[in-house]
C-alpha positions in Angstrom: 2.3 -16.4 3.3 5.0 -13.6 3.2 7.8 -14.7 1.3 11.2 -14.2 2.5 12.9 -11.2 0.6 9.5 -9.3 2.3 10.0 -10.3 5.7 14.3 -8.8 5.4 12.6 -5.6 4.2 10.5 -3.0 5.5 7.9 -0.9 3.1 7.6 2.6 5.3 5.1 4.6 4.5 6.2 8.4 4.2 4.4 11.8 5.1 5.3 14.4 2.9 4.4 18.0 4.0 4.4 19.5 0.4 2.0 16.4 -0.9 -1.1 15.1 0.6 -0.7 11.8 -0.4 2.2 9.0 1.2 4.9 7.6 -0.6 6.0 4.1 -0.8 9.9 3.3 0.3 11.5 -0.1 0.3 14.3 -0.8 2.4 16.2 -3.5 3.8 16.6 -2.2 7.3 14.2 -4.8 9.0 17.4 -6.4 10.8 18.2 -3.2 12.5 15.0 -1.6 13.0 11.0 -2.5 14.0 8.6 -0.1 12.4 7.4 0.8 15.7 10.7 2.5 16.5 10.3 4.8 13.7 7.1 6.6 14.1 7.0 10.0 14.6 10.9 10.4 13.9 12.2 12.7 11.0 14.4 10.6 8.3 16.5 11.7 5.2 14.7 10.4 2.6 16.1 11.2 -1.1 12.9 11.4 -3.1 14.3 12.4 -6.5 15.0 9.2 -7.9 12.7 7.2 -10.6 10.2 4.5 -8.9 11.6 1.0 -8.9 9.5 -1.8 -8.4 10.6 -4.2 -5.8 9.0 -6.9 -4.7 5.6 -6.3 -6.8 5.6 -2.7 -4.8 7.4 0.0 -6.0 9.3 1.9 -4.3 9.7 6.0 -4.4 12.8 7.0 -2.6 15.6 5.5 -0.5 16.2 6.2 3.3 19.7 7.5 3.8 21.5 5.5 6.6 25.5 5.1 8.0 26.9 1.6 8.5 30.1 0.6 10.4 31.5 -2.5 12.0 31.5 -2.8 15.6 33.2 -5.8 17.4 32.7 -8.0 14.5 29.3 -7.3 13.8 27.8 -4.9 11.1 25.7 -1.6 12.5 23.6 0.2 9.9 22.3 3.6 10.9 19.5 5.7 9.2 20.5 9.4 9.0 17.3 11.4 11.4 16.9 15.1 12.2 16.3 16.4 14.9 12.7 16.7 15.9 13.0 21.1 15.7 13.5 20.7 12.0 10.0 20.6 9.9 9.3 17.9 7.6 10.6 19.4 4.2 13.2 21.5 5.1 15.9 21.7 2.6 19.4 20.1 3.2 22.7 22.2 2.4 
Protein backbone atom coordinates (compact mmCIF):
# COMPACT_ATOMS: atom_id res chain seq x y z
CA UNK A 1 0.00 0.00 0.00
CA UNK A 2 1.38 3.56 -0.75
CA UNK A 3 0.92 5.77 1.99
CA UNK A 4 -0.50 9.14 1.50
CA UNK A 5 2.50 11.75 1.77
CA UNK A 6 3.88 9.34 -1.40
CA UNK A 7 0.98 9.50 -3.53
CA UNK A 8 1.07 13.97 -3.09
CA UNK A 9 4.64 13.53 -4.27
CA UNK A 10 6.45 12.61 -7.15
CA UNK A 11 10.20 10.92 -6.93
CA UNK A 12 11.67 11.91 -10.66
CA UNK A 13 14.42 10.32 -11.70
CA UNK A 14 17.16 12.70 -13.27
CA UNK A 15 19.69 12.26 -16.25
CA UNK A 16 22.66 14.10 -15.72
CA UNK A 17 24.96 14.55 -18.74
CA UNK A 18 28.23 15.04 -16.66
CA UNK A 19 27.41 11.64 -14.46
CA UNK A 20 26.44 8.32 -15.62
CA UNK A 21 24.35 7.46 -12.93
CA UNK A 22 20.42 9.12 -12.08
CA UNK A 23 19.69 11.16 -9.25
CA UNK A 24 16.87 10.92 -6.93
CA UNK A 25 14.43 14.25 -6.49
CA UNK A 26 11.45 14.51 -4.33
CA UNK A 27 8.87 16.86 -4.98
CA UNK A 28 5.45 17.71 -4.31
CA UNK A 29 4.26 18.60 -7.66
CA UNK A 30 1.98 15.42 -8.23
CA UNK A 31 -1.19 17.78 -8.02
CA UNK A 32 0.00 19.72 -11.00
CA UNK A 33 1.80 17.38 -12.96
CA UNK A 34 1.74 13.31 -14.28
CA UNK A 35 5.21 11.96 -14.74
CA UNK A 36 4.23 11.22 -18.16
CA UNK A 37 4.08 14.90 -19.00
CA UNK A 38 7.62 15.35 -18.04
CA UNK A 39 9.66 13.04 -20.10
CA UNK A 40 11.99 14.23 -22.41
CA UNK A 41 11.56 17.93 -21.11
CA UNK A 42 14.67 20.00 -19.76
CA UNK A 43 14.03 21.18 -16.00
CA UNK A 44 16.06 23.55 -13.61
CA UNK A 45 17.09 21.38 -11.17
CA UNK A 46 19.52 22.91 -8.27
CA UNK A 47 21.72 19.94 -7.43
CA UNK A 48 24.10 21.57 -4.97
CA UNK A 49 22.27 21.01 -1.90
CA UNK A 50 23.00 18.13 0.79
CA UNK A 51 20.68 14.88 0.37
CA UNK A 52 17.65 14.90 2.55
CA UNK A 53 15.83 11.94 3.22
CA UNK A 54 12.17 12.16 2.60
CA UNK A 55 9.90 9.66 2.89
CA UNK A 56 12.62 6.72 3.46
CA UNK A 57 14.15 8.01 -0.05
CA UNK A 58 16.40 10.61 -0.15
CA UNK A 59 16.23 13.16 -2.17
CA UNK A 60 19.37 14.99 -4.23
CA UNK A 61 18.15 18.32 -5.56
CA UNK A 62 14.97 20.36 -5.80
CA UNK A 63 13.08 21.25 -9.07
CA UNK A 64 12.74 24.89 -9.44
CA UNK A 65 9.12 25.97 -10.22
CA UNK A 66 6.81 29.55 -10.19
CA UNK A 67 3.48 29.58 -8.46
CA UNK A 68 0.62 32.21 -8.72
CA UNK A 69 -3.01 32.43 -8.07
CA UNK A 70 -5.38 32.34 -10.71
CA UNK A 71 -9.18 32.80 -10.23
CA UNK A 72 -9.04 31.55 -6.81
CA UNK A 73 -7.02 28.61 -7.36
CA UNK A 74 -3.30 28.11 -6.83
CA UNK A 75 -0.96 27.28 -10.17
CA UNK A 76 2.51 25.99 -9.57
CA UNK A 77 4.94 26.01 -12.52
CA UNK A 78 8.25 24.16 -12.88
CA UNK A 79 10.91 26.43 -14.56
CA UNK A 80 11.94 24.26 -18.26
CA UNK A 81 14.41 25.26 -20.99
CA UNK A 82 14.00 25.14 -24.04
CA UNK A 83 14.60 21.93 -25.81
CA UNK A 84 17.96 23.82 -27.99
CA UNK A 85 19.74 24.06 -24.59
CA UNK A 86 21.86 20.81 -23.64
CA UNK A 87 21.42 19.10 -20.53
CA UNK A 88 24.12 20.78 -18.28
CA UNK A 89 24.50 24.00 -19.55
CA UNK A 90 25.28 26.60 -17.02
CA UNK A 91 22.71 29.27 -15.85
CA UNK A 92 23.83 33.11 -15.58
Amino acid sequence: MISAALKLSLCSKIRWISRPSRRAILSGIHAYYEPEELIGKTLIVITNLPPRPMMGIESCGMLLSAVNERNGEEELHLLMVDNHIPAGAKLY
